[in-house]
C-alpha positions, -999 to 999 in steps of 0.1 A, spaced: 0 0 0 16 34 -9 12 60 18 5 95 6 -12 112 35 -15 110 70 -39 123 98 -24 131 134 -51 131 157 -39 157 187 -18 184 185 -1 188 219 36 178 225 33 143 210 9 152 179 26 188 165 55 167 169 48 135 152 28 157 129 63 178 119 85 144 116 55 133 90 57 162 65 94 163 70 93 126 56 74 143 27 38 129 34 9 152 35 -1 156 65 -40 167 86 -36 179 123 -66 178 141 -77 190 172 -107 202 194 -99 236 199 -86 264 179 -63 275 202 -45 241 204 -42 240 168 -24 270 170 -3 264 196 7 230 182 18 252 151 36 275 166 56 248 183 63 232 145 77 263 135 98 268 164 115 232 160 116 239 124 131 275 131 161 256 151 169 231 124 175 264 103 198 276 125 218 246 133 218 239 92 201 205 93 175 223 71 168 256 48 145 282 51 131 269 20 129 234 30 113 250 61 83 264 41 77 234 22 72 211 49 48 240 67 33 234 37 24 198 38 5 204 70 -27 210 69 -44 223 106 -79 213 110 -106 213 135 -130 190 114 -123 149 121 -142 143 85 -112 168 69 -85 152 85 -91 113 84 -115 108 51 -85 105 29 -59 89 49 -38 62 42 -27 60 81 -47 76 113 -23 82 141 -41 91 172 -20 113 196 -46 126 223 -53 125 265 -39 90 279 -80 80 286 -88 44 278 -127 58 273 -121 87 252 -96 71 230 -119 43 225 -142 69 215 -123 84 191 -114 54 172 -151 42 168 -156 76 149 -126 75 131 -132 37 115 -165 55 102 -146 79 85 -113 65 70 -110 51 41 -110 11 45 -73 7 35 -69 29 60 -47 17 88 -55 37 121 -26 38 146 -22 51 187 7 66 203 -6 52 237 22 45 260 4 23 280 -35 12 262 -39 -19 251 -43 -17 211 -72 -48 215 -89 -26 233 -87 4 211 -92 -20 183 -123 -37 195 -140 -4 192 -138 -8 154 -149 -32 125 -115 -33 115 -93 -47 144 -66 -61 121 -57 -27 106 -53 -14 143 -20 -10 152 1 9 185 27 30 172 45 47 201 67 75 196 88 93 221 94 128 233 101 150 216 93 129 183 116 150 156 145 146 180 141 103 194 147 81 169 129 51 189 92 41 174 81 12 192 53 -9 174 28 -28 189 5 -56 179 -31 -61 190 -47 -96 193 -59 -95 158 -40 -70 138 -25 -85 108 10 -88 96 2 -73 67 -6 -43 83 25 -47 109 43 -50 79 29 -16 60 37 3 93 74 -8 101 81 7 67 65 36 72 78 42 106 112 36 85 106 62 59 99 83 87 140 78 93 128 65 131 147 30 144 119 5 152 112 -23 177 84 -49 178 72 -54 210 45 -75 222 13 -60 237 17 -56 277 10 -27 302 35 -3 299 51 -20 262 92 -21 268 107 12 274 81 27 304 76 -10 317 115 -6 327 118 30 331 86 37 355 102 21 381 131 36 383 112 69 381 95 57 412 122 50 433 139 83 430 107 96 445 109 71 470 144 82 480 135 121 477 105 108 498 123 94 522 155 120 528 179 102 506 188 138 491 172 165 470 161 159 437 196 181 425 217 159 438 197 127 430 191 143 393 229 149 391 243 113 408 220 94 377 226 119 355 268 113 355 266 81 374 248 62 345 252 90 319 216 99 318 206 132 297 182 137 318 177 129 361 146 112 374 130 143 382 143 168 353 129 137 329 95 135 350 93 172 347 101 169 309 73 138 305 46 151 326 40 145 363 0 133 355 16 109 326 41 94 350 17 82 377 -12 70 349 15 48 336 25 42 369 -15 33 384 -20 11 353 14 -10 354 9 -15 397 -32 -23 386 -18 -53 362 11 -65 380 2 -60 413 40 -57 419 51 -25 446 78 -18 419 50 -1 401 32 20 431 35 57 431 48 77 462 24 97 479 45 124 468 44 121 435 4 120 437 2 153 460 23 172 428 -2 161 407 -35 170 425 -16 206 428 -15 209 396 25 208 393 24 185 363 63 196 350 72 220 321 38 220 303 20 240 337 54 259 347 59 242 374 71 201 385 96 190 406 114 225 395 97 257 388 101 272 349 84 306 357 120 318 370 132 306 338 
């Protein structure tokens, strides 16, 4: 099947990026969202990436313009997904919404149509039991931000088809990612591993260990991390952390999974991390 155009459902962090890394790939490309004011935010952040590959020479200003051009931003679900060749759904980690989402957009898609999440944790036989066409559903998890990670990890359902498995490890190729096949479980590879050690640097802030510098800084050069526990939590999203979290400790039933009481108090503040201003560190004095 020969991909042409593809519809990003969500245009937060995840979509406007996975959007961008799509029409830099040369595919034409629909972001949809609910509100205007997320459409244009999720813009704005495309240009700004854009703007910096300019400047470090990766692209041209001209190059720039074209792949602005490729994107269309759209409010309307019909616009975005009746003449797409793949459907990648980027929006709020909700089982129920998400589910939602996909029953409306198997009404709409063409039937080639292959129609993809970016959960991090969903089952994709859940999300694909909400449609009639369960073998062209399909978990295609990218990573923050997406032009930058190179890692797509690719998940199969209960029914989806190789053929279809198939269709999207090339496309995740063209897309210049590396790709892993994974087998459907809470959590997939990378967060089943990495919550866990997210949670226990709580635990040890929690519990007087040291401060979250000092903890950030010991990972960071101890095990050449980019990032520390908390500045990566921070980075992720506080609210995202412990939903991954709740759902791995709800299947496993295993105390590696449970979020600190800590972590749970910064997220019914409201300190979700970069995206409010304010995490485990505050960005307003930034």
């Amino acid at each position: 099947m020969e991909i042409k155009t593809v519809a990003v459902l969500g245009a937060g962090t995840m979509g406007h990026g996975i959007a961008q890394v799509c029409a830099q790939a040369g595919y034409r490309v629909y972001m949809r969202d609910i509100e205007q004011r997320f459409i244009d935010n999720g813009m704005k952040g495309i240009e700004k990436s854009l703007s910096k590959f300019v400047e470090k020479g990766k692209i041209t200003e001209e190059e720039k313009q074209a792949i602005l051009g490729r994107i269309t931003p759209t409010l309307d679900l019909e616009e975005a997904c009746k003449e797409a060749d793949v459907v990648i759904e980027a929006i709020i980690e909700n089982p129920e919404v998400k589910k939602k989402v996909f029953q409306e957009i198997d009404s709409i898609a063409p039937p080639h149509a292959i129609l993809a999440s970016n959960t991090s944790s969903i089952s994709i036989t859940l999300l694909a039991a909400s449609t009639k066409r369960p073998e062209k559903v399909i978990g295609l998890h990218f990573f923050n931000p997406p032009p930058i990670m190179r890692l797509i990890e690719i998940i199969k359902g209960e029914q989806t088809s190789e053929e279809t498995f198939k269709i999207a490890e090339e496309f995740s190729r063209s897309l210049g990612k590396v790709t892993v096949s994974i087998n459907e479980a809470p959590g997939f590879a990378v967060n089943r591993i990495l919550m866990p050690a997210l949670m226990e640097a709580v635990y040890a802030l929690q519990e007087g260990l040291g401060t979250k510098e000092d903890i950030d800084t010991a990972i960071k050069l101890g095990l050449n991390w980019p990032m520390g526990p908390f500045e990566l939590m921070d980075f992720i999203g506080l609210d995202v952390c412990l939903y991954v979290a709740n759902v791995l400790y709800e299947e496993f039933q295993d105390s590696k999974y449970r979020a600190p009481y800590l972590l749970k108090k910064k997220v019914m503040a409201g300190h979700l991390g970069r995206k409010t201003g304010k995490g485990w560190y505050d960005y307003t004095k930034k």
